[in-house]
N, C-alpha and C positions, 0 to 999 in steps of 0.2 A: 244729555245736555238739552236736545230739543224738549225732550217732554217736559223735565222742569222747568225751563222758562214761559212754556207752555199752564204748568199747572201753579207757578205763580201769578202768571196773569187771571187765571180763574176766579179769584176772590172777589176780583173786580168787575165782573162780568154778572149780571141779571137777564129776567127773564128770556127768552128763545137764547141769545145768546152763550146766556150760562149752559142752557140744557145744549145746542150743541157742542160747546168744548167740553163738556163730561162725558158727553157719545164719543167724541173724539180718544179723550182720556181714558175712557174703559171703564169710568168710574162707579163702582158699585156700592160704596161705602158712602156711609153720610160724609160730606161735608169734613166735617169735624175729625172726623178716622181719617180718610184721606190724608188731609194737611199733616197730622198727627205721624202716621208711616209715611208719608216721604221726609219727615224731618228723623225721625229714629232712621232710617235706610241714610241718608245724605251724613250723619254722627255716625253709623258704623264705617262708611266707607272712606269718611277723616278719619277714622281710629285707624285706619289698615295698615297705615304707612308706618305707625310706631309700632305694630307686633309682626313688622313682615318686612322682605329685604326692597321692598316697591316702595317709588315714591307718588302719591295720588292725593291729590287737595281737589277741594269741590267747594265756589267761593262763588257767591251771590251777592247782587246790591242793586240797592234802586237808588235811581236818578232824577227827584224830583224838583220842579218846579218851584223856586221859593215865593210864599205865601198864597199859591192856590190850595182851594180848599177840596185833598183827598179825605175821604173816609178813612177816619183813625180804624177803623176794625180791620181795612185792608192792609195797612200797614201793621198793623198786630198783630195779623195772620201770618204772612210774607218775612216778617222777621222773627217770628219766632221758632217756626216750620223751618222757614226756610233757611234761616240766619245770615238772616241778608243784611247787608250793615244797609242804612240809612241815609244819600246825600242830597244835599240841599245844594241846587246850583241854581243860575239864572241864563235861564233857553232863550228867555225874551229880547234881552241883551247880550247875549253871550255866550253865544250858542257856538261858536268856536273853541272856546275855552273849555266850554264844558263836552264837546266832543276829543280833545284832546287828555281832560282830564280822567274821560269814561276809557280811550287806547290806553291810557298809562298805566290805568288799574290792572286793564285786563293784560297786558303785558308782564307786569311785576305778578300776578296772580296766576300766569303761565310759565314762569322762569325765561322770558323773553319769549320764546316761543310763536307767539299769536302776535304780530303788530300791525295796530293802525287797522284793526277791527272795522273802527265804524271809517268809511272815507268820507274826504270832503264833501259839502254840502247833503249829507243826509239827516241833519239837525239844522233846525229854524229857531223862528220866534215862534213859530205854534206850535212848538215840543213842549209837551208837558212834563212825560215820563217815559224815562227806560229802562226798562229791567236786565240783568245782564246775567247771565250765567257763564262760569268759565272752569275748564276740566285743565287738569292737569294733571300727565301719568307718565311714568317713565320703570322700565321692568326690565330683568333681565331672564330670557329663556330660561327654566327647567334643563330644556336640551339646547342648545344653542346651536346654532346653522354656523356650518363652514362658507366662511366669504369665498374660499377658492370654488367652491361649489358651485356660485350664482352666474346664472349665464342667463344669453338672450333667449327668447321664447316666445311664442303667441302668444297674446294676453286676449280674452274676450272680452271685447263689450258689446256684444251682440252673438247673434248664432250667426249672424252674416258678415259682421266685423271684427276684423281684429287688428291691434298693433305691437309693437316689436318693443318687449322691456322687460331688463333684468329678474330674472323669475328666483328666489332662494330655494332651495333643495336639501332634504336631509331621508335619511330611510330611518324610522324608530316605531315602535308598538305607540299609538295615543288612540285616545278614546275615538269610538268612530260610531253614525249610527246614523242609519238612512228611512227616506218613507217613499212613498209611490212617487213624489215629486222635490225630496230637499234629500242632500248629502251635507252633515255637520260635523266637526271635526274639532276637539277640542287641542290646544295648546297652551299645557301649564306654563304658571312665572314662576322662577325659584321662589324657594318656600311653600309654593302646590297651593297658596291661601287663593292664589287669582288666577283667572286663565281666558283665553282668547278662544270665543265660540265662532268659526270659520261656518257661512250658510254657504252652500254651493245649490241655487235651483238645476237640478238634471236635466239635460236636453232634450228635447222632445224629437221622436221619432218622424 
């Protein structure tokens, strides 16, 4: 979700500026490739939900300024790549409305899930544009965890810190594969089309 909102802003961005967000991006492709596969990868991953038991939408839109003048090629990029629907609101005067109106999206775009995104005052009269990216996924285990299972436990957030919360548990064969410093674990969703890549960094000695 970050990188995409990330490589929609891109188009818009020139010289030093543009070349650092591509360093950023990892971008080795022209331009044009680029934009190009992340909109085929953004279309397969709306497809998944119709040939698999997961439900996962992937919904973009910008928030523009009515009658400043963006560059139509950024906007031509941005929605066609990205398909991002297109809305005209007024920040200058109405910059309430139109933060309310950017929560509503992303709320109905998340199945309620996400609300009140943006909070008050973080939209003015000198908002030009927002771009917004919004995920929405919901799966059910391959293997599925016993609730009687899940008990309290350390949780790390640190080597030095820890807090006390619900930890799930289950014993089954899944994919496993370590290197000198990362432990990965995967976790199929039914139907094995989608699955959940677990990093754990190893502890240092």
């Amino acid at each position: 979700s970050i990188y995409t909102a990330l490589a929609m802003t891109w188009p818009g961005a020139r010289e030093n500026t543009a070349v650092q967000m591509a360093e950023t991006l990892h971008v080795t492709e022209k331009p044009a490739q680029f934009h190009r596969a992340i909109g085929d990868l953004i279309s397969q991953l709306n497809a998944v939900q119709k040939e698999t038991d997961v439900e996962l939408s992937i919904a973009n839109a910008i928030w523009a300024q009515k009658g400043y003048q963006f560059l139509d090629e950024f906007f031509r990029i941005v929605q066609q790549s990205y398909q991002a629907d297109l809305k005209q609101v007024d920040f200058s005067s109405a910059a309430e409305s139109a933060r309310q109106a950017i929560n509503a999206w992303v709320e109905q775009q998340t199945n309620e899930k996400i609300k009140d995104l943006l909070p008050p005052k973080v939209l003015n009269a000198l908002t030009r544009l927002v771009l917004v990216n919004a995920i929405y996924f919901k799966g059910d285990w391959a293997l599925k965890f016993d609730t009687k299972a899940t008990k309290d436990a350390p949780f790390y957030m640190s080597p030095e810190k820890t807090v006390t919360a619900p930890l799930m548990f289950q014993k089954e064969n899944f994919k496993y594969g370590q290197t000198q410093t990362l432990q990965t674990l995967e976790l199929p969703y039914k139907g094995d089309d989608l699955s959940m890549l677990v990093l754990l960094p190893k502890a240092k000695d």
